[in-house]
C-alpha positions as CSV (number, residue, x, y, z in Angstrom):
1,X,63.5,-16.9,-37.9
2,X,63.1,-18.5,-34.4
3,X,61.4,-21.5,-34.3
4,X,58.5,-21.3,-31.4
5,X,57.2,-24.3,-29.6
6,X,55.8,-23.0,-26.7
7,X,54.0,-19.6,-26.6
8,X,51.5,-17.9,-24.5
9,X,49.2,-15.3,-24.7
10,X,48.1,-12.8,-22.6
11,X,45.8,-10.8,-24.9
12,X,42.2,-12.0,-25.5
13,X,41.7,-11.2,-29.3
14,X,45.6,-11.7,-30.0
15,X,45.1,-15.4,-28.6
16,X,42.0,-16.4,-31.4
17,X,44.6,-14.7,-34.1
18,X,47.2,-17.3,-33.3
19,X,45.0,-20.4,-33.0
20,X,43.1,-18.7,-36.7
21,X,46.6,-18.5,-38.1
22,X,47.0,-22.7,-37.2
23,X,49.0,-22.0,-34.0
24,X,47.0,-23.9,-31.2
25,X,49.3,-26.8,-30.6
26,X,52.1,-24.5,-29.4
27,X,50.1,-22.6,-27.3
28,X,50.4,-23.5,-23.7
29,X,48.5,-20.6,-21.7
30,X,46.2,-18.4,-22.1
31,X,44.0,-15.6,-19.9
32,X,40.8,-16.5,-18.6
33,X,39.0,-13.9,-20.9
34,X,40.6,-15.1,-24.1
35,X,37.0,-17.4,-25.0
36,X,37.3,-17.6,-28.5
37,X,37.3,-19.7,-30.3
38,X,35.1,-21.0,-27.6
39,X,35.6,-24.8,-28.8
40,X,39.7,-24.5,-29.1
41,X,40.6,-22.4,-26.0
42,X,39.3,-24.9,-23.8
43,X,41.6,-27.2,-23.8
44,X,44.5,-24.4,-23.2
45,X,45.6,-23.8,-19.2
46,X,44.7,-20.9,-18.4
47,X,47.4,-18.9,-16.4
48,X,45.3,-15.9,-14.8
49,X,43.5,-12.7,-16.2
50,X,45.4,-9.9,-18.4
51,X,45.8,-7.4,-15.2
52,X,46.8,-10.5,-12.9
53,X,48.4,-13.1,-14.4
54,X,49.9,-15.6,-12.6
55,X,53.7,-15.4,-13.2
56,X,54.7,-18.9,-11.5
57,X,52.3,-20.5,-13.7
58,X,53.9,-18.6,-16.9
59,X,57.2,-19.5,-15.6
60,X,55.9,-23.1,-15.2
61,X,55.1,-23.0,-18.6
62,X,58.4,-22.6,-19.8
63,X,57.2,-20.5,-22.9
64,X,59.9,-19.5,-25.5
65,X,57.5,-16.4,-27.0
66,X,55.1,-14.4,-24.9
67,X,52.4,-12.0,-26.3
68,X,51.0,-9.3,-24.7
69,X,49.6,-6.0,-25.4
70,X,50.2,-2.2,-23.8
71,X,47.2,-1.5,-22.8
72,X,46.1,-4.8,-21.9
73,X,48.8,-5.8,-19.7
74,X,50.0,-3.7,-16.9
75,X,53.8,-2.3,-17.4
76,X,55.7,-4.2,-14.4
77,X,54.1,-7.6,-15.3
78,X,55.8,-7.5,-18.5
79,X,59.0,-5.9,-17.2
80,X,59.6,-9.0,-14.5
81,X,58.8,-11.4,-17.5
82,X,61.0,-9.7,-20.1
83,X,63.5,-11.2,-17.7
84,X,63.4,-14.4,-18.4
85,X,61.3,-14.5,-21.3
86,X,61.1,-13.3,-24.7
87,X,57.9,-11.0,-24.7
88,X,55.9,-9.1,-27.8
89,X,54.1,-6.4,-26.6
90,X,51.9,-5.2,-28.9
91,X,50.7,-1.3,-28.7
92,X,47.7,-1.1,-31.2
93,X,45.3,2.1,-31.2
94,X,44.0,2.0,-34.9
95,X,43.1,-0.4,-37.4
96,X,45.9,0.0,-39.0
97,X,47.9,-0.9,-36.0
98,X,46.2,-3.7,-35.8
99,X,47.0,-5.0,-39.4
100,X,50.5,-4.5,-38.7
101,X,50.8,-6.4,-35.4
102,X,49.1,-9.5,-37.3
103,X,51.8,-9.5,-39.7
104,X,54.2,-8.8,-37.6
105,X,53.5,-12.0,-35.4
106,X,52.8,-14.0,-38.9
107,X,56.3,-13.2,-40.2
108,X,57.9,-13.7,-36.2
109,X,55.9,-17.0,-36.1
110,X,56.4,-18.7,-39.3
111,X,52.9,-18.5,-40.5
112,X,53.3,-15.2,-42.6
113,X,51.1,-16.6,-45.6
114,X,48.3,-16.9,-43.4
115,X,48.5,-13.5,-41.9
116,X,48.9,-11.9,-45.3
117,X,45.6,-13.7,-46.7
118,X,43.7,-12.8,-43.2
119,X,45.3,-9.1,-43.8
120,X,43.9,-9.0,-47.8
121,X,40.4,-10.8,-46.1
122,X,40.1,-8.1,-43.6
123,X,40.8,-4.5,-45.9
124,X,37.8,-6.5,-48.3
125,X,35.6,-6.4,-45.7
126,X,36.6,-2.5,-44.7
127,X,36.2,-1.6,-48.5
128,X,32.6,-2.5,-48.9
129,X,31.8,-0.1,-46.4
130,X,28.0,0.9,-47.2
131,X,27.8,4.8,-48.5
132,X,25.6,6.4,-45.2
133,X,25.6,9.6,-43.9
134,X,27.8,10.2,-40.7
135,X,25.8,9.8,-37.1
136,X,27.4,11.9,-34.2
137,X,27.6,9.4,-31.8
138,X,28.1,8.8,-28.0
139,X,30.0,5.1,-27.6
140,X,29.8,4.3,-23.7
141,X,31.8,0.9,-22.2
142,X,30.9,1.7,-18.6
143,X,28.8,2.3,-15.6
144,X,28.9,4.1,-12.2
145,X,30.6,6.0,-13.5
146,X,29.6,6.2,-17.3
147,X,32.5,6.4,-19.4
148,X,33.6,6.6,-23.0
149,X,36.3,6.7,-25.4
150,X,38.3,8.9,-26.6
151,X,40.4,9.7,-30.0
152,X,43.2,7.9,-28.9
153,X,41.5,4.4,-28.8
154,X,40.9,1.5,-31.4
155,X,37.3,1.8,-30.6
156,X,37.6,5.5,-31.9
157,X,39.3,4.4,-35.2
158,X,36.3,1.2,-35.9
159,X,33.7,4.1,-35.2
160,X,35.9,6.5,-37.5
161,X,36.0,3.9,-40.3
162,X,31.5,3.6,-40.3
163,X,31.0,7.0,-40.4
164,X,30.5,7.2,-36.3
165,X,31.4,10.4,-35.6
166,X,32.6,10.1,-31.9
167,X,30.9,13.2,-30.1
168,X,33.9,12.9,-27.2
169,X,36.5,12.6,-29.5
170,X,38.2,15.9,-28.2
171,X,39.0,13.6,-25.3
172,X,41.5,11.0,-24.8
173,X,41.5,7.1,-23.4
174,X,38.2,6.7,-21.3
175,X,37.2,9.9,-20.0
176,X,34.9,9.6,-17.3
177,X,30.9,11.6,-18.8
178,X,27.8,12.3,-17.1
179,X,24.1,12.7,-18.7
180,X,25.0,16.4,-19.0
181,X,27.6,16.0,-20.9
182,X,26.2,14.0,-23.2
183,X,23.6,16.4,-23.4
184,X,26.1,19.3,-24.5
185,X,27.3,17.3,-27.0
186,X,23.8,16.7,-28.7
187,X,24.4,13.1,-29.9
188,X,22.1,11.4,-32.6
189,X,23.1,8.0,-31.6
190,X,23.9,6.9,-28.2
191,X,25.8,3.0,-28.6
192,X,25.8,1.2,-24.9
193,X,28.3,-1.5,-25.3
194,X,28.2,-5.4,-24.3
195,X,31.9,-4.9,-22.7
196,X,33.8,-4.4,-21.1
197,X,30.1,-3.2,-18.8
198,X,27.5,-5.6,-20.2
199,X,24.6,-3.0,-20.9
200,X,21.5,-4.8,-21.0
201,X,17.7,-4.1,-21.9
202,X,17.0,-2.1,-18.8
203,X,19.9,0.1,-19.6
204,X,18.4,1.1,-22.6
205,X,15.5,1.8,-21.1
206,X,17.2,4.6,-18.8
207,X,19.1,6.1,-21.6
208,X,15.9,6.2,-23.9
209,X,14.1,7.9,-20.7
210,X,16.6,10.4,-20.3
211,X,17.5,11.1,-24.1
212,X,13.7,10.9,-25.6
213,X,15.3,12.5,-28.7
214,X,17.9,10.6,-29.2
215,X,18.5,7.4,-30.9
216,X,19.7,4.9,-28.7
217,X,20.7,0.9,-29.5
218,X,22.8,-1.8,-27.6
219,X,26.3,-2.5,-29.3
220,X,27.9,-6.2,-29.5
221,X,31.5,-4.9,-27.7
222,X,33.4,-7.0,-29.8
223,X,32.6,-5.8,-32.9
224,X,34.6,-2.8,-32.2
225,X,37.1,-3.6,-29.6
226,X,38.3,-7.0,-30.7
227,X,41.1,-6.7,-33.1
228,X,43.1,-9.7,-34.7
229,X,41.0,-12.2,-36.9
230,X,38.4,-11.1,-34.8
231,X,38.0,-7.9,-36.9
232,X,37.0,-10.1,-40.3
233,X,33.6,-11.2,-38.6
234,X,33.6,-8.0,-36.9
235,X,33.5,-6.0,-40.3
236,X,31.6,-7.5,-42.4
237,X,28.7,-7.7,-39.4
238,X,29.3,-3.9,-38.9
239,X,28.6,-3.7,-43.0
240,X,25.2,-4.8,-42.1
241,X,24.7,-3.5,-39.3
242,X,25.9,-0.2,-40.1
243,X,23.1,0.0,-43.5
244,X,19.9,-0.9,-41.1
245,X,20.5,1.7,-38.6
246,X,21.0,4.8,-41.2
């Protein structure tokens, strides 16, 4: 096993993971969106966002591992820094892709103990799933234009998991919807996410106007698109959450 001194992230919810699993002192950049936890990131340089990072900064760095993340990250950024640097890129899509990228890091980082009790921590949380009946339900992350998720997605896997019947599920990545077709697919719950749009109060509004049968609530983004040690808070608040709105 390599030993790893320097390493940089550039994936939000991969970067809490490694501080959670006692990594902070070897990390030496991070993205700009990578906020949590809000009191340890700050004190890590910050070398860019996930779609532009910047690469003198990352080679200024001198890092010896480099996360990153498929879907995250775009293709030739990782290419040109495969060239120099070692680079895991993560490709996670379900929960259970998710569970396996935080031991694989834990076992190629030397902290595999910790990764395994976060691991045990997290299925806990997915077992005491409250019994409730499914809800067909429309999950949009953007505006103008609206948008959604598709099967293909870890937010389609977290809704899976609660018994959120994703109504676009025939569809794949973000597919781009309109009010009709929303209509056509007769929803029972319409979620309008924090993020990556930050749907506020006033969309809610709209929606409600425009769906007056339907029910229709604000989600906290995170909850269901954050994966790494993210996902323990994230599951045991959906628990809750997902009891008071059956």
């Amino acid at each position: 096993m390599a030993n790893y001194e320097r390493i940089i992230s550039l994936v939000p919810s991969l970067t809490e993971l490694l501080i959670d699993l006692g990594l902070e002192e070897q990390l030496v950049g991070r993205t700009r969106f990578c906020v949590h936890p809000k009191e340890k990131v700050k004190d890590i340089p910050i070398i860019g966002g996930t779609k532009n990072p910047r690469l003198d900064k990352i080679r200024a760095a001198d890092p010896d591992y480099i996360v990153a993340n498929k879907e995250e990250n775009k293709k030739d950024h990782i290419n040109e820094l495969r060239e120099d640097f070692e680079v895991k890129v993560t490709d996670i899509s379900t929960i259970e892709d998710a569970l396996i990228t935080i031991h694989e890091l834990g076992k190629e980082l030397g902290v595999e103990n910790e990764s395994e009790k976060l691991i045990r921590q997290i299925n806990e949380a997915m077992d005491e799933i409250p019994e409730e009946p499914p809800l067909r339900t429309a999950y949009l992350i953007w505006k103008d234009p609206y948008m959604t998720v598709g099967k293909d997605t870890y937010i389609h896997n977290v809704m899976k998991h609660w018994k959120l019947d994703n109504v676009f599920g025939d569809k794949t990545r973000y597919p781009k919807v309109s009010f009709y077709d929303i209509t056509e697919k007769a929803p029972e719950l319409i979620l309008l996410s924090s993020e990556p749009y930050p749907f506020k109060e006033k969309h809610l509004a709209e929606f409600e106007e425009a769906f007056p049968n339907t029910r229709v609530l604000l989600a906290e983004g995170e909850w269901f698109s954050w994966y790494g040690s993210h996902m323990l808070h994230s599951f045991r608040r959906l628990n809750v959450w997902r009891k008071a709105i059956a």
